[in-house]
N, C-alpha and C positions, 0 to 999 in steps of 0.2 A: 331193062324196060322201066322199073321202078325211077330209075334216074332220068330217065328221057321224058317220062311222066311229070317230074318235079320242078325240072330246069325250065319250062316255060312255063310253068305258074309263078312261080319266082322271078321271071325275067318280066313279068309282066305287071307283078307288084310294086319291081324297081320300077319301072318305069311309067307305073301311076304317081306315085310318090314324088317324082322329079315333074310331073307335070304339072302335080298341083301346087307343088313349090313354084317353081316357074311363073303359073299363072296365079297363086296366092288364092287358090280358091273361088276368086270374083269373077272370073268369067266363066268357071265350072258350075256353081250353084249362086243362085240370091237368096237371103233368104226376108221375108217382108212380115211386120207385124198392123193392125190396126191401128193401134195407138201407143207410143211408149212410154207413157205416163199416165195409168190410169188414178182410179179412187181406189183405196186400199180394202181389197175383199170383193172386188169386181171379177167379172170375167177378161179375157183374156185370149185372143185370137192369132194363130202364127201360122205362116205359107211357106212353105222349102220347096223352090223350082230346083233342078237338074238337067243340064243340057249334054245330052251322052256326045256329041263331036265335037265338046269345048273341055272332053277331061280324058284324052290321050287317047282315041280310039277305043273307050271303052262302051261293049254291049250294052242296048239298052237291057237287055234280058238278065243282064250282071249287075244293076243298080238296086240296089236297096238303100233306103233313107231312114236314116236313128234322130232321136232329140235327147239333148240335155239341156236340162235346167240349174248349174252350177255344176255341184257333183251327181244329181240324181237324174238317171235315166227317165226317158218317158215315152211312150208309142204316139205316134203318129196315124192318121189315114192314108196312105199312097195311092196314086193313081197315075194312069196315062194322060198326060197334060198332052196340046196341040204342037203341032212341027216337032213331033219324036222327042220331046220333052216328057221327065217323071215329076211329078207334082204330091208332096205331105203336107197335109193339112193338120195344124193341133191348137187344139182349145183348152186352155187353162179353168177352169169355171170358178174359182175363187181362189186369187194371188192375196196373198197374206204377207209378200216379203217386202219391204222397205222399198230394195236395191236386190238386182239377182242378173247373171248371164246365161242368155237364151242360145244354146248352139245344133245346126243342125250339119247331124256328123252323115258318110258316104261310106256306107260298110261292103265289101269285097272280098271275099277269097277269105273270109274271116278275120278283117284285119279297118281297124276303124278309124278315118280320118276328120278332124273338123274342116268343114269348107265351108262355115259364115255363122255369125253373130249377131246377136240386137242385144241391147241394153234396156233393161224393163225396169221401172222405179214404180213405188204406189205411195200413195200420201192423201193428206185432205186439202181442200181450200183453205186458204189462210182464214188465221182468227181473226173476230174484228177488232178493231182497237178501242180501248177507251179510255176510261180518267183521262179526257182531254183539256190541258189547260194551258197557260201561256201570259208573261210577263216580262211588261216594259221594261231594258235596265234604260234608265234616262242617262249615263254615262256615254254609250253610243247609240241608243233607240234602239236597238237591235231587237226584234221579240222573241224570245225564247218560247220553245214549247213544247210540252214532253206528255207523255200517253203514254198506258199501259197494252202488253200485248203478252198473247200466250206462244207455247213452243210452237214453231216450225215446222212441218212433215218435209216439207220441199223447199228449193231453191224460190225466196222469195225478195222483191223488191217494196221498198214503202218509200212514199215520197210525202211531205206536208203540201197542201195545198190550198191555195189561196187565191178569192175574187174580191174583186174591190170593187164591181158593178153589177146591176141586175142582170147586165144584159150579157155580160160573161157566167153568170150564173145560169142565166138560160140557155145560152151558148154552148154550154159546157167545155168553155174558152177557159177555164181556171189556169192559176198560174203555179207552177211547180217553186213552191217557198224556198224549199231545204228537202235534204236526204239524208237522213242521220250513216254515219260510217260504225262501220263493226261491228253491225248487230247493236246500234245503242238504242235507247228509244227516246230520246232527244235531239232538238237542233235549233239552227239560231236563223229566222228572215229577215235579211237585212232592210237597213232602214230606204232604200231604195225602192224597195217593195210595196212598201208601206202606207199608207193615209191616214195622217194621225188627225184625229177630233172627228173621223168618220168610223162607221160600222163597218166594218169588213165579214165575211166568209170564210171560215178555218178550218181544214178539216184532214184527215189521215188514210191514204189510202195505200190497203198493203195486195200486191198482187203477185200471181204464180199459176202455173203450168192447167192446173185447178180450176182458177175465177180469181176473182176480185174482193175487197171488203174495204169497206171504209168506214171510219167513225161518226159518230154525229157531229155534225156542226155547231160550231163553234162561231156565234156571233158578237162580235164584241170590237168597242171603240179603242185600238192601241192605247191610250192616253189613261181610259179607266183600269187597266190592267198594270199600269204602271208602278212600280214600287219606289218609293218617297226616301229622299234620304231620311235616318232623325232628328227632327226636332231637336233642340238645346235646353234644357233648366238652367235657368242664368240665377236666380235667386230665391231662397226658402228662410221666410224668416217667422217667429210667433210673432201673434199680435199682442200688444200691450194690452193690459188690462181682461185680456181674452183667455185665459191658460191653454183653456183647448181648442185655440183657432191658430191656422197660419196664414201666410200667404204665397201661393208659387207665383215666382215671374217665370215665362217662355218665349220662346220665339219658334217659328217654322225655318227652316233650311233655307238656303237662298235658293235653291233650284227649284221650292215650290213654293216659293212667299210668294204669288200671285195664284197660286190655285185655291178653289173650295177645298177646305180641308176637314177631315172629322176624326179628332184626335180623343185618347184615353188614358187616365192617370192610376197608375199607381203604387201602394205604402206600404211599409207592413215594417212592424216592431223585431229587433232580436228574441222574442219570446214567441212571436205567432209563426206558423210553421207556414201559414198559406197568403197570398197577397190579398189587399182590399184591394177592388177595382172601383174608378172615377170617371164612367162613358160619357158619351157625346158631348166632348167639348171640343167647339168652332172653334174658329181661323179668330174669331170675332171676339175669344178672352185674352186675348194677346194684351199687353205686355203681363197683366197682374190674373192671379187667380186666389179666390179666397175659399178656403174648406175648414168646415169644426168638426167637433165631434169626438177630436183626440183622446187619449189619454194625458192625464197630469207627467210633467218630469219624464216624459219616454223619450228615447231616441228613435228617430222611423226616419225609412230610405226611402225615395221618392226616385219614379221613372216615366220617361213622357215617352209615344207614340203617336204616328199620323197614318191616313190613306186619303183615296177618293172618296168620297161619297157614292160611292156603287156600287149596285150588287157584284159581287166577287175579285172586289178593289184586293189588293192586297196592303197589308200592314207593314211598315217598312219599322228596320230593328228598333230596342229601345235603345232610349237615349242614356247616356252614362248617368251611374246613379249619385246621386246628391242625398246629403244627411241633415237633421234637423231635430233638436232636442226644446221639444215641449218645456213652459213653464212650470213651475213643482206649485200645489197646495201641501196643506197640513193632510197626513194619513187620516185616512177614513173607514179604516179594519176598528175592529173590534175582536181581538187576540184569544186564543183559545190556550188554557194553560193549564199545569199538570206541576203537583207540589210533593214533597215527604218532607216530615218533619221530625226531630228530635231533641228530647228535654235534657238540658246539662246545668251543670252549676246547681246540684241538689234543686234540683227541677223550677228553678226562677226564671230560668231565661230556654228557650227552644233556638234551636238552630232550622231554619227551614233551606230547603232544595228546591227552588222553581225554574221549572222549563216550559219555553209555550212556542206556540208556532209563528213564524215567522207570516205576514201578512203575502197575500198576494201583488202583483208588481200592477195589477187592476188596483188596488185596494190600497197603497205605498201610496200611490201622486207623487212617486220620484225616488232618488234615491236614499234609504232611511238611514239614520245619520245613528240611531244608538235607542236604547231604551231604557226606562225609568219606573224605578219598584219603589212606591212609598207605603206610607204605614198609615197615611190617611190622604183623603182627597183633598185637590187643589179650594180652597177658600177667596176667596175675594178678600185680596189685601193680607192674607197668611200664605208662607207655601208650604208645600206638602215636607213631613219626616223622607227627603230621602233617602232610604238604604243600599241601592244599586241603583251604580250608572253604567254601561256597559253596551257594545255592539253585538255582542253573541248572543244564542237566543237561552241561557241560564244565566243563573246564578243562585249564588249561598250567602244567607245573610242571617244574623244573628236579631232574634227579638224578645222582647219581655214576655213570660209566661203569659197564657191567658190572651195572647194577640191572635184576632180569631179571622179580619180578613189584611190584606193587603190589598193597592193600587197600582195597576202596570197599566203603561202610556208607552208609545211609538211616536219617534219625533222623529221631524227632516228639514231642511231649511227654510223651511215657510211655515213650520208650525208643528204642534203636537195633537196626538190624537186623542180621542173621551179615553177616558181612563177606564179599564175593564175591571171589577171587583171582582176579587177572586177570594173564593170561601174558606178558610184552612179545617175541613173535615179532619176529625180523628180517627183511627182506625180501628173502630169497634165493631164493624157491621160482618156478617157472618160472611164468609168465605162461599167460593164457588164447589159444588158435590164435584165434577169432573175436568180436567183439562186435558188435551190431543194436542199435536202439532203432525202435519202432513205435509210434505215437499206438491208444490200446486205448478212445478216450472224449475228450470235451473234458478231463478232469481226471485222465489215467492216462495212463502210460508202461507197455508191452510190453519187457522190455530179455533179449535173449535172446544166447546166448553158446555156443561152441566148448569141448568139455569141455578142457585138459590134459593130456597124456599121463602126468600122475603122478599116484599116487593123495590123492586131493582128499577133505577131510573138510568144506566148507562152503565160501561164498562171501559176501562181503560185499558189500553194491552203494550207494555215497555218490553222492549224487546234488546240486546247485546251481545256486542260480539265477544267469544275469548279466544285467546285475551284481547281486551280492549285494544283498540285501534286510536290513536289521538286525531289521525286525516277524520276517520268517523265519527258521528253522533256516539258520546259514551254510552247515552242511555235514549234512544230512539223512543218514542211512542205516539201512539193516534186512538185518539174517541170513538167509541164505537155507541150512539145515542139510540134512545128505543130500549123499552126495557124487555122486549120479544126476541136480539139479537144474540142467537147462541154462537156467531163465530166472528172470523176477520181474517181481511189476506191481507197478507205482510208484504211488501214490496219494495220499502223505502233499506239502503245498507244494505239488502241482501246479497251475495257472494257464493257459488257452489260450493263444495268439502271444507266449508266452515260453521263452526259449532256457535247455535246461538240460546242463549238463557233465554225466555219467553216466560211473562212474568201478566198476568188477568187479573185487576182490583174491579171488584163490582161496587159500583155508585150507588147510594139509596140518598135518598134525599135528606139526611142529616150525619150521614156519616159514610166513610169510606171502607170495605170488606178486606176482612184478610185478603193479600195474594196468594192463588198458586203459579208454581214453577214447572215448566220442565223445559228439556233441552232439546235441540232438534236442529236435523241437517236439510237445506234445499236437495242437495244432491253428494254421493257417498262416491268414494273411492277407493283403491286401495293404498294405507299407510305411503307417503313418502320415504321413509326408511324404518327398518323394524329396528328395537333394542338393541344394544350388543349385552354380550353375554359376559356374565363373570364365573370366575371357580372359588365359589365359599369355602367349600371342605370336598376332601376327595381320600377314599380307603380303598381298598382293595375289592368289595364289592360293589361299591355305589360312591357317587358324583353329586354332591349340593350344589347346584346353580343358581342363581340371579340375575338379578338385571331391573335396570330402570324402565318409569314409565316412558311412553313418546310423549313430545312436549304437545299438549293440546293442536298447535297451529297444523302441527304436521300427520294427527291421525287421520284425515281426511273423511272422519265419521267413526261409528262408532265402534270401540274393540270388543268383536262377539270371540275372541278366544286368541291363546298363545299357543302354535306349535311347535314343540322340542323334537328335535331327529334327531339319532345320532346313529353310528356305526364303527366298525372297525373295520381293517383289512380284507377279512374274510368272510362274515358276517353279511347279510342283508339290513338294510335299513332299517330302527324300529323308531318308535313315533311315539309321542303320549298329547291326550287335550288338555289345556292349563286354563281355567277360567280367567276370564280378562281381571278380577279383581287381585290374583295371584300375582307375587312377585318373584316367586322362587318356585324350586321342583327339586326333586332330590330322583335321578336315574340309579335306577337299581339293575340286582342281576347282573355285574359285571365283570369282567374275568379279573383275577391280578396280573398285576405286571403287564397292561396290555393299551394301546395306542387307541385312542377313540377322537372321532371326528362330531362336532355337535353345534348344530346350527337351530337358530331358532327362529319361527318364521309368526309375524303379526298377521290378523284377519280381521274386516270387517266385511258389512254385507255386498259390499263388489267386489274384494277380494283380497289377497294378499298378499306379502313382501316378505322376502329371506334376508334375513341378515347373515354378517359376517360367519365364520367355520371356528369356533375355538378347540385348538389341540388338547389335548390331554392324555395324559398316563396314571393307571391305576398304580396302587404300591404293592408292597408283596406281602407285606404284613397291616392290620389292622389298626390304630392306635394304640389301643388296649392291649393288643400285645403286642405291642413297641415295649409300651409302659411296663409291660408285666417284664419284660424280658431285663430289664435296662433295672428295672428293680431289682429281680433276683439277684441277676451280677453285684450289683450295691450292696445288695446283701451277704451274698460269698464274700465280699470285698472285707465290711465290717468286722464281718467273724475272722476272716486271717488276721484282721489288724486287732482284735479281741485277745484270739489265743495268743499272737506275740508278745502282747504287754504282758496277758497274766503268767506265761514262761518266763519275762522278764522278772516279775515282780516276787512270784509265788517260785519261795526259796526251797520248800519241800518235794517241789515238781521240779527243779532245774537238779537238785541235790538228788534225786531219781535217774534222769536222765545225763545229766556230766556230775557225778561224784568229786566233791572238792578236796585233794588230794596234801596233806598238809607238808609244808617245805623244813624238812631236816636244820636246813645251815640256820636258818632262823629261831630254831629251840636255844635254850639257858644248856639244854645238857654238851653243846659243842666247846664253852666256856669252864667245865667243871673238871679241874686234872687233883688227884687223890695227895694225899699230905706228902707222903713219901715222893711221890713222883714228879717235884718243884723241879727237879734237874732232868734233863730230857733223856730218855734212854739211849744207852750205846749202841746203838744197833748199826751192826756194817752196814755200810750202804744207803744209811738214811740221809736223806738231805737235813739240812736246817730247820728246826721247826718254825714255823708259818700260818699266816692263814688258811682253814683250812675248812672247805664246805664239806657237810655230813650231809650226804645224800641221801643216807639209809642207815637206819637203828632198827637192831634186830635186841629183842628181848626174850630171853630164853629161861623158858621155864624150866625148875628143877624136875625132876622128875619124880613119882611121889613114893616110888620104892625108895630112894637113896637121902629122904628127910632126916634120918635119922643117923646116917654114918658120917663122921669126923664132922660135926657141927664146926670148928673151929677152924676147921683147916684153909688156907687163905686161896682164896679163889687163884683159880688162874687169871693171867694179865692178857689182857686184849691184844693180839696179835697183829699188827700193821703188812700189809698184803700189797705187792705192786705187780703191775702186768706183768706177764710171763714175754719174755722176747716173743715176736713177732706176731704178737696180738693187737688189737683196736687201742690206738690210744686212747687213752680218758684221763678223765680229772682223777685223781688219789682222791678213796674214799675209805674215811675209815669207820671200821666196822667194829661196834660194842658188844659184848657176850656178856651177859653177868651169869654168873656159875654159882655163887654162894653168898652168905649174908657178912656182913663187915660190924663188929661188934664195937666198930673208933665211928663209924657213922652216923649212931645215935638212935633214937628213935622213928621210927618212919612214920609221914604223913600221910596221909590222904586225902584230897580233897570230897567235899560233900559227903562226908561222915563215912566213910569206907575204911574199913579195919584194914592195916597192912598185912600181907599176908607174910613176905619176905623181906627184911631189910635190901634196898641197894646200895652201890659202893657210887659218890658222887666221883665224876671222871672230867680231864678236861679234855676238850678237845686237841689232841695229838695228831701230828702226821706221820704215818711210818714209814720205814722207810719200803721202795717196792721191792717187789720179790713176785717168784710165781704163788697164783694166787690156787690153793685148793681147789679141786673139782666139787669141792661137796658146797665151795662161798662162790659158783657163779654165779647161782641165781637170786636175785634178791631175797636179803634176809629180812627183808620190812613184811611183816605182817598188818595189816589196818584192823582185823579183830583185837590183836593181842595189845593196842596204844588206847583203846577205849579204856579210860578213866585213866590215864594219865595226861600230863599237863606236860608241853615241852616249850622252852626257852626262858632265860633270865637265869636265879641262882638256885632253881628248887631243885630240890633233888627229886630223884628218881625211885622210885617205888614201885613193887607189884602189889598192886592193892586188889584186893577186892571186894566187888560192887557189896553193898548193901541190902 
């Protein structure tokens, strides 16, 4: 049931849809408004007919009517309209939209279709026009003519138009000039149009949907609106004997040398910033025109212009300009001038410094050829001492002591000017209590000052740059007259983030006041680059730095401080403030042996500049204890090479330490063989006797039991001993034993008074022959106690003496 229900509403829908396709909605509904362009904020009227047998066999009881107004819905009034027609009525009351789409839709079965349109626009009456004006080209007549207008709401047309008689003026027969294209608001009526040397009717009508507006009228003879070619200046010459007159010759154009013309001249010097003007001059000064009034020696440019003679003529271009250089007179300035002076040559002669101001180009009568400093005034029939000839505005000249004025004159080629005397004051007068300088602009100095307590007739204020500039004045200054004047602005050479000395002589009337000084910026920056950094000294806790000042040119003002950073690896940043008079800084607290980073950065009152990063490394020791360490060593050093010598030298300390051991074969006793024993003993086995080294003498004491048995009895004979088979070989050493005293050996010696105690028997030395050698003679028989006080080598005999 549900489906049998749906399929003819749907079948019914399709087949509204196709109707109104079919028939495009136009013959289903119309829909009619009042008006389709109203005033904007007007009301607004709209009708939607519906004819139910012209939209598919649909009920009238099934039509409902919707409005849209673009995207926004709107209601309607419906009702039963005549001949089974539905009829919506809908009123806008205030449209506020420029441009908008009016649609009135055919809702059914819940499903909404458009079936018609209007287009609705709102806008105002056009503006009306005006600044209307208009001018002849005399190239082709044509009259141009252009007016102002405001924006547009609506689609609007503008035409110029134009009567040439009264009776189309009353007619309101005008004739359509021109229609400017593109929205311009100009155009051109051609010369066909036109009536020239009569009045015509001009005027601007703009029209739309709205009304009409048209400008005011514009009445005017073609011919007086006309613009003029220019005129020509054919010659600009002075008059003789005249300095400050010329004479202009001109001519009018050929296109208007038969009109009334009212033409205007004029001048003006490279020094004046604005022209003279020379009006109402006729057709009638043609060819020559005479004017004075010049300046002496000037160059001035000259430019001619023409029109109509009538109100709202227009001025046609000027004409190309032309130059003309004024006769010169002698100057007629009277020089303002400014001195210092100093005594040299054990004070006979001064050297004076004068500067003055150069005249004005009013005041010159041309151009000035140079100036002249004498030391007295020109005389009738004498000339002046002069000391300087010169085109600059100083000079330095040398004069006798006691010269109190000078004579300066400005000359040019037609003559010299009165000579100004100028007073050479000393400078004895008391100085000013206070001087300031204030920035008044980036190119102006404020310099304000403390009156003197004397009476003050004027102040002088010199002012320089550092370092001096040779393009600039060395030494600038200007008068400041009035003895009430506590300041002065500076203007002349100024320059921003440059330093200038400012220097205040107070005037009194028989002498000139000390100056004061002080220095001062237009305007401040920061440094162009800060110092670089140097490493004076550097230890293990702390870092000496330096560094130079910045060259005056490039502090940009003034240095209110120095800041030192530094840091290491690990470390945060630490900082210290350096007064700007400081050159140096010594960084403390710093590790040894450790890598630091340190940059130093310039400040002045706008700001400041980092310079370069210089590296560094602490050391690990101090100096002081470099030096202490490097000493001690030098000192251990000393002292080894101390004791060396004195073991070398000191014979009681080396005789301690290596005992000097004395050598046998070098005694007399190896030399001494007994009376009897001239022939060499028989002994088996003995070699040859020979040289023969005595390595070792043994002396052997009697023993003091057996003094007194067989005194006489003859000692035994020294036994010669050789290695025992397969023992060390060695050198044959023979071995001395004395046993008893020898009564053929005479008396015994001693040396240093020592009483013999035992006679000895003199022996030579013998070689024996070898044999084994007793066990009781292997060890050496040399005693070094028992040889004290005796003497061995040469022919002495041998003796046991005892000491003393």
């Amino acid at each position: 049931m549900a489906r049998r229900g749906t399929g003819p509403s749907l079948l019914h829908l399709l087949l509204l849809l196709l109707l109104l396709s079919v028939h495009g909605g136009q013959g289903c509904a119309s829909l009619s408004v009042d008006s389709p362009i109203v005033l904007l904020g007007s009301a607004v009227s709209a009708s939607c007919t519906v004819r139910a047998e012209r939209c598919g066999g649909l009920q009238r009881a099934q039509i409902h009517i919707a409005w849209l107004l673009d995207s926004e819905p709107l209601a309607g009034r419906q009702q039963h309209g005549p001949a089974g027609t539905e009829l919506s009525n809908l009123t806008l009351p205030h449209f506020n939209r420029s441009q908008a789409r009016l649609w009135c839709l055919l809702q059914w079965n819940g499903t909404r279709q458009r079936v018609a349109m209007a287009e609705l626009r709102a806008g105002y009456p056009p503006a009306k026009p005006s600044n209307l004006s208009c001018m002849l080209n005399l190239s082709d007549y044509g009259l141009t003519c252009q007016w102002a207008r405001g924006a547009d709401s609506l689609p609007t047309s503008v035409a110029l138009k134009c009567a040439t008689s009264r009776a189309q003026r009353e007619a309101g027969a005008a004739l359509t000039g021109c229609s400017p294209r593109d929205g311009r608001h100009h155009c051109t009526v051609p010369r066909r149009l036109l009536q020239l040397y009569r009045h015509m009717e001009i005027w601007v009508s703009a029209r739309n949907a709205l009304g009409t507006a048209e400008s005011e009228r514009l009445r005017i003879d073609p011919m007086d609106v006309a613009k003029l070619e220019p005129p020509a200046l054919q010659s600009i010459e002075p008059l003789p004997g005249q300095p400050d007159c010329v004479s202009v010759g001109w001519r009018a154009a050929r296109s208007s040398a038969h009109m009334e013309l009212q033409c205007e001249l004029r001048y003006r010097s490279p020094e004046e910033p604005a022209w003279a003007l020379v009006p109402n001059i006729s057709e009638a000064a043609q060819p020559a025109l005479r004017l004075c009034g010049f300046l002496c020696g000037t160059r001035y440019r000259f430019q001619l212009r023409c029109r109509r003679p009538s109100p709202g003529a227009y001025w046609s271009e000027w004409s190309p300009g032309k130059e003309v250089t004024t006769q010169e007179k002698a100057p007629a300035a009277r020089l303002d001038a400014w001195w210092s002076t100093r005594r040299v040559g054990a004070g006979r002669r001064v050297e004076v410094q004068l500067r003055w101001k150069a005249p004005s180009w009013r005041e010159a009568n041309g151009r000035l050829r140079g100036y002249r400093v004498a030391l007295s005034p020109r005389q009738r029939g004498h000339g002046p001492l002069t000391v300087c000839d010169t085109s600059d505005t100083q000079c330095g000249f040398s004069a006798p002591a006691g010269t109190a004025r000078v004579y300066l004159t400005a000359y040019n080629a037609a003559g010299e000017s009165a000579a100004t005397e100028v007073v050479l004051l000393e400078q004895t007068g008391q100085p000013l209590a206070g001087l300031r300088a204030v920035p008044s602009g980036e190119r102006s100095l404020r310099v304000q000052w403390e009156r003197p307590p004397g009476a003050v007739a004027g102040y002088v204020v010199e002012w320089q740059r550092v370092p001096p500039e040779p393009a600039l004045c060395s030494a600038c200054w200007q008068r400041q007259r009035g003895a009430g004047a506590t300041g002065a602005l500076i203007r002349d050479g100024i320059e921003p983030f440059q330093r200038y000395n400012v220097s205040v002589f107070p005037l009194y009337e028989d002498a000139v006041g000390a100056p004061a000084h002080i220095a001062a910026y237009s305007k401040q920056k920061a440094p162009s680059r800060a110092p670089k950094l140097h490493l004076k000294s550097i230890s293990k806790s702390q870092a000496e730095l330096c560094w130079d000042s910045i060259p005056v040119e490039l502090q940009n003002g003034f240095i209110t401080s120095y800041t030192i950073f530094w840091a290491n690896s690990t470390a945060d940043v630490s900082s210290a403030l350096v007064p700007p008079a400081h050159s140096s800084f010594i960084v403390g607290n710093l590790k040894p042996s450790t890598l630091y980073k340190v940059h130093i950065m310039a400040s002045t009152a706008a700001g400041g500049t980092n310079g370069t990063s210089l590296i560094l490394v602490t050391t690990v020791l101090d100096d002081i204890e470099i030096q202490f360490l490097f000493l001690s060593l030098a000192l251990i050093f000393i002292l080894l090479i101390l004791l060396m010598i004195c073991f070398q030298k000191n014979g009681r300390v080396k005789k301690q330490l290596w005992p000097s051991v004395p050598d046998p074969a070098h005694s007399s006793l190896g030399t001494w063989v007994p009376a009897e024993l001239h022939r060499p003993p028989q002994v088996a086995g003995t070699r040859d006797p020979g040289p023969a080294t005595i390595s070792a003498v043994t002396v052997l004491e009697r023993a003091p039991g057996k003094a007194a048995e067989a005194p006489s009895a003859a000692p035994e004979r020294a036994q010669g001993y050789v290695q025992q088979p397969g023992a060390r070989a060695a050198e044959p050493v023979q071995y001395v034993q004395v046993l008893g005293d020898d009564p053929r050996a005479g008396p015994a010696r001693c040396p240093r008074g020592g009483s013999p105690r035992q006679p000895l028997l003199p022996y030579q030395n013998v070689r024996p022959a070898r044999r084994a050698e007793p066990a009781s003679l292997r060890e050496p028989l040399l005693h070094f106690p028992l040889l004290q006080g005796l003497r061995l080598g040469g022919a002495d005999e041998l003796h046991d003496c005892q000491r003393p």
